[in-house]
C-alpha positions as CSV (number, residue, x, y, z in Angstrom):
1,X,140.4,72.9,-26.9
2,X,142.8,70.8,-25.3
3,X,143.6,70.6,-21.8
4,X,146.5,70.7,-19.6
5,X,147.2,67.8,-18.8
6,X,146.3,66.9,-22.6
7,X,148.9,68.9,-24.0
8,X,151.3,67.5,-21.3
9,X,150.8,64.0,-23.4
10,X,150.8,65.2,-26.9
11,X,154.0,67.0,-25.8
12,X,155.6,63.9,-24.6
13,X,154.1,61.9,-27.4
14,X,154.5,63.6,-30.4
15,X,156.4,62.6,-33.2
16,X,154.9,64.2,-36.2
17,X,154.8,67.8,-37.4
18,X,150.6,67.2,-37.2
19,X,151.3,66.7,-33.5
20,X,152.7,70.2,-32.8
21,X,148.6,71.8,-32.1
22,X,150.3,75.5,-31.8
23,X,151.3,75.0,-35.7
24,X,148.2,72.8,-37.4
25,X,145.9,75.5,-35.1
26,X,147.8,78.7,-36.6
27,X,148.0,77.7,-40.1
28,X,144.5,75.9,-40.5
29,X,142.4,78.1,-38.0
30,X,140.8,75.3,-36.7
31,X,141.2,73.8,-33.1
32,X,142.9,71.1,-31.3
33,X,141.0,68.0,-30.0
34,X,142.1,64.6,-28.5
35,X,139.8,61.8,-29.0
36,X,141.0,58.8,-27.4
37,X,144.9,58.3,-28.4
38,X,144.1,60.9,-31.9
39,X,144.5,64.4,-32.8
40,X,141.9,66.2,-34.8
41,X,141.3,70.2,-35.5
42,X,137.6,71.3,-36.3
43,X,137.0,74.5,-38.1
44,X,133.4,75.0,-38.7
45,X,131.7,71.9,-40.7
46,X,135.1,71.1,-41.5
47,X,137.4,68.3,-39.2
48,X,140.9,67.4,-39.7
49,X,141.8,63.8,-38.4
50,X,145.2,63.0,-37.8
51,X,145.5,59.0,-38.3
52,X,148.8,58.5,-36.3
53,X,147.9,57.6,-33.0
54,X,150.0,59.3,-30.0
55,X,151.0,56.4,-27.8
56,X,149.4,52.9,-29.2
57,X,150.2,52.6,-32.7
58,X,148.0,49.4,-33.0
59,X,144.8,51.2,-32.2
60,X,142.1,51.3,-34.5
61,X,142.3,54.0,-36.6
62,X,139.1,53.4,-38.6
63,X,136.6,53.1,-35.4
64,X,138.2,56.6,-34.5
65,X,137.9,58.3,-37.5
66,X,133.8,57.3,-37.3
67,X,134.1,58.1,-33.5
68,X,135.3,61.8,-34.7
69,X,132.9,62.0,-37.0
70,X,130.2,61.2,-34.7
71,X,130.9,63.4,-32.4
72,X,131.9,66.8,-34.5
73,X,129.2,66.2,-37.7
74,X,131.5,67.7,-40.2
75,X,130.7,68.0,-43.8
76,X,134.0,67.4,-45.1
77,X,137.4,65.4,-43.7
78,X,140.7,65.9,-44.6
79,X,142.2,63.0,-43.4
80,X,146.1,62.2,-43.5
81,X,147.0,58.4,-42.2
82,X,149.7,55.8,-43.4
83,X,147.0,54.6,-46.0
84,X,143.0,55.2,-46.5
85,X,141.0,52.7,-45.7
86,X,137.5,54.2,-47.2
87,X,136.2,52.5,-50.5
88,X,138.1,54.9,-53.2
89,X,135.0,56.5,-54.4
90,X,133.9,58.0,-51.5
91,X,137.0,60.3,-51.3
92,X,139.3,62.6,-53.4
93,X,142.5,61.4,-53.0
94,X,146.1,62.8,-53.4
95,X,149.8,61.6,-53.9
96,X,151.8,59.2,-51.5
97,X,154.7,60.4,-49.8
98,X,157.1,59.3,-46.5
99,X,158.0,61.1,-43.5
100,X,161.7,61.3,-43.2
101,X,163.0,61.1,-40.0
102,X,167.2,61.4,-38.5
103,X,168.4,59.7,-35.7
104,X,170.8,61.8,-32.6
105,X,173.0,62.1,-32.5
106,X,174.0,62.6,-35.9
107,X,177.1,60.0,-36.1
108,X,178.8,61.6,-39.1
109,X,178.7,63.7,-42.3
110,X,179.5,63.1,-45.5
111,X,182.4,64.7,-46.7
112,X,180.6,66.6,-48.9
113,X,178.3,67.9,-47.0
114,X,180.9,69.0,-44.5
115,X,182.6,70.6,-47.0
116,X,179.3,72.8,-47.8
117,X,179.0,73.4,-44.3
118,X,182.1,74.8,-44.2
119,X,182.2,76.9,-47.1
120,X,179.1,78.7,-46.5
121,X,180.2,79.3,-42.9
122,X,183.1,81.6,-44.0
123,X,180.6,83.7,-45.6
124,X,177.4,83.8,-43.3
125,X,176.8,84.1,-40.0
126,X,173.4,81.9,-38.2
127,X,172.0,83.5,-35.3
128,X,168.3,82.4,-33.9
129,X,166.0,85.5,-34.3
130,X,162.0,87.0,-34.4
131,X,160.1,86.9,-37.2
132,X,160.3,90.6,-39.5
133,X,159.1,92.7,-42.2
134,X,162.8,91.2,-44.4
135,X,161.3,87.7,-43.2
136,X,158.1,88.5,-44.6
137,X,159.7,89.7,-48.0
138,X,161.3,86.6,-48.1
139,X,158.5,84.3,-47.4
140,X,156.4,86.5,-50.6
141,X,159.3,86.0,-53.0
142,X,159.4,82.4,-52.4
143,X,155.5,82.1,-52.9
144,X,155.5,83.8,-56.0
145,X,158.4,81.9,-56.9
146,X,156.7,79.1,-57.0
147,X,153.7,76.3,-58.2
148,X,151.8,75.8,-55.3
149,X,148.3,74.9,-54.0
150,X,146.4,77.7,-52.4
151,X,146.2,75.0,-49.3
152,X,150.1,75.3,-49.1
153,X,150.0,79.2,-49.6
154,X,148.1,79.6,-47.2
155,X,150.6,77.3,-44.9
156,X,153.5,79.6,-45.7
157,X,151.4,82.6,-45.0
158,X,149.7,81.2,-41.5
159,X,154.4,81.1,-40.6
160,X,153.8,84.8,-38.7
161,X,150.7,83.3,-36.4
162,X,152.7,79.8,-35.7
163,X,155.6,81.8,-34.5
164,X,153.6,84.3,-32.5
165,X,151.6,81.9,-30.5
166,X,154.4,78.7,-30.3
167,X,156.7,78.5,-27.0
168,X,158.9,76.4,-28.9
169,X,159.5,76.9,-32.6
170,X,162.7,78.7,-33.6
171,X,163.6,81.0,-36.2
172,X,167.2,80.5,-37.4
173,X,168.6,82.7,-39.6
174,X,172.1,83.3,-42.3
175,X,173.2,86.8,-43.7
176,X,175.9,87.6,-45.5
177,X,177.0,91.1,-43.5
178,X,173.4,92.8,-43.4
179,X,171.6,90.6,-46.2
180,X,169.4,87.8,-45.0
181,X,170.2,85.0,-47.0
182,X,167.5,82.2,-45.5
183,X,166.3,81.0,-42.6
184,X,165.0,77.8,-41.3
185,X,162.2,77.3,-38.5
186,X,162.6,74.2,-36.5
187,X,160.4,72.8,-33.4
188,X,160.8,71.1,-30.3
189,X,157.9,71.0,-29.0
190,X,158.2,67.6,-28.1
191,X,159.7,65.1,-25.5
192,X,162.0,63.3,-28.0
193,X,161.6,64.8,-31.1
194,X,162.5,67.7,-33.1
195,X,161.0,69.5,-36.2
196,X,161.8,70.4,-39.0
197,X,159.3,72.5,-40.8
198,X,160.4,75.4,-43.0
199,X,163.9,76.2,-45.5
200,X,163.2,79.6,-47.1
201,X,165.9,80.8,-49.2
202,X,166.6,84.3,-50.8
203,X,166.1,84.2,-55.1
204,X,168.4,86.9,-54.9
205,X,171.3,86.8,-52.5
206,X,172.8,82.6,-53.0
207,X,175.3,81.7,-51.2
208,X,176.0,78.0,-51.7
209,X,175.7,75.8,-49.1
210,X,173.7,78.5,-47.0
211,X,171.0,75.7,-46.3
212,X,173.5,73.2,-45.0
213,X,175.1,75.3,-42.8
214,X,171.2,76.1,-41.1
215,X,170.8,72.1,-41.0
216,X,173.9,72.1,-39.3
217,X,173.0,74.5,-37.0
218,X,169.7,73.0,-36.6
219,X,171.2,69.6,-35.9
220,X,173.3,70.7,-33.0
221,X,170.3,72.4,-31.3
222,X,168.0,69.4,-31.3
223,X,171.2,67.7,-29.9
224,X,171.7,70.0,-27.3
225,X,168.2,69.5,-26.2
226,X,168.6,65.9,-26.0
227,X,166.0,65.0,-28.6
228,X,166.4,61.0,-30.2
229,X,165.3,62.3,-33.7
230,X,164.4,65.2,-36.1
231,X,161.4,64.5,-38.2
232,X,162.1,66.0,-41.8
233,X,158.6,66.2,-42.7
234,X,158.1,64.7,-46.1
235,X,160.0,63.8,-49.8
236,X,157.8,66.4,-51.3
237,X,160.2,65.8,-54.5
238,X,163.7,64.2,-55.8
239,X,165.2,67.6,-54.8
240,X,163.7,67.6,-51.4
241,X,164.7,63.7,-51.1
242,X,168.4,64.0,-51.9
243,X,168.8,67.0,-49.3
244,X,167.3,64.8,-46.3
245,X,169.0,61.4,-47.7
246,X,172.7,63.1,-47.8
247,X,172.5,64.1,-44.5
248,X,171.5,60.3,-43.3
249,X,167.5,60.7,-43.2
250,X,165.4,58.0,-44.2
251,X,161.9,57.2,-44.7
252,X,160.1,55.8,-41.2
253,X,156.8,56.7,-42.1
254,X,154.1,56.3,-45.3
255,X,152.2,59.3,-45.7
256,X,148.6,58.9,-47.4
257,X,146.3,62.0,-47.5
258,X,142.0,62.2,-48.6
259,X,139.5,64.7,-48.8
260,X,136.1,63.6,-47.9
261,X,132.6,65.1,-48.4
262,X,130.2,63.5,-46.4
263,X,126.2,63.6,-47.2
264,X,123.8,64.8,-44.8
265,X,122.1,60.9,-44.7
266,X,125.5,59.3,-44.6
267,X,126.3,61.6,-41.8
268,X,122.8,60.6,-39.8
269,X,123.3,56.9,-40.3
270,X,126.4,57.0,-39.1
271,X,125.3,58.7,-35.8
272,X,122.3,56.3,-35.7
273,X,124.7,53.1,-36.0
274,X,127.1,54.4,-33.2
């Protein structure tokens, strides 16, 4: 459990979605720890490490990770960090990705994009809102809508808790008259940066350009709060990719993610050596 004055420098520090501790906390279960200049959550005999360090970005990211797991004994690690540095067999690993990240202010859009912008904004109106039962309906059409790891499920479905505990994540919504059309949720739970964590769109009401008009929105209330930056999260896919890149995003970040299993006498020697 972190502290106050702990969450004081994650707040000032953060600059990844992995940072906000209300969100990793409400969609993993597990809980918040600062080790040094790192984030981990513990759940159980499982630990995850966040390998991005807060404030020094040339600490040691290695002799943390073995610090961590010295100190909370875990069985297994998911461990995300701009690359793995454990010998490949001792880990199951998964793709590569980049965090995407857009300067503020936002100098100009693209014709295009304005164009979109403007379109869908004859036909929808964006308010911020609470999260509801038409929310909900949306977030279960989307899941079943798509192919999706039961790990990101479970993301989508941990969106009611994140919103319920977090002081600052923000619902935005569109409808067409009384129709909810999508709604984006967007953090700013931190000093300079803003967050960009969730587009859910209707499969049945589409009104074209309905999620530029929400990053639009979005944009101008990261502004308004004087953040440097929204962090996009990651590429995911081309489709993903082209949205963030047309509105002037670009990669700042590699993202590498593992799953480790650790042995009862791997996890002893390690204690013994430390």
């Amino acid at each position: 459990m972190l502290s106050t004055e702990e969450r004081r420098l994650v707040y000032e520090h953060a600059y990844l979605p992995e940072h906000l501790t209300d969100y990793v906390e409400a969609v993993s279960g597990a809980e918040a720890h600062l080790l040094d200049d790192y984030l981990c959550f513990k759940l159980r005999n499982h630990l995850i490490f966040i390998g991005y360090p807060l404030k020094n970005k040339k600490r040691n990211t290695q002799k943390a990770y073995d610090a961590a797991c010295k100190r909370f004994r875990p069985t297994t690690v998911a461990i995300i960090a701009p690359e793995i540095w454990l010998p490949p067999q001792t880990y199951e690993a998964h793709p590569e990705d980049c965090y995407y990240r857009l300067d503020l202010p936002l100098a100009s859009i693209d014709p295009e994009v304005a164009y979109m912008v403007r379109r869908a904004s004859r036909d929808l109106k964006v308010s911020p809102t609470t999260f509801g039962k038409e929310h909900k309906r949306l977030v279960k059409a989307f899941l079943s809508s798509r192919e999706l790891s039961q790990e990101q499920k479970e993301i989508y479905k941990g969106i009611p808790r994140y919103l319920k505990r977090s002081r600052s994540a923000l619902l935005l919504e569109a409808r067409k008259g009384d129709d909810l059309v999508a709604f984006n949720i967007v953090d700013m739970g931190s000093a300079h940066y803003a967050f960009y964590l969730f587009n859910i769109r209707s499969i049945e009401e589409n009104v074209p350009g309905a999620s530029d008009l929400l990053f639009h929105e979005m944009v101008g209330m990261a502004q308004a709060e004087g953040k440097k930056a929204l962090n996009l999260g990651l590429g995911i896919h081309p489709g993903v990719r082209r949205f963030k890149e047309k509105w002037g995003a670009r990669p700042f970040l590699t993202h590498a993610s593992a799953l480790v299993t650790r042995k009862p006498l791997e996890m002893g020697r390690l204690a013994d050596k430390l």
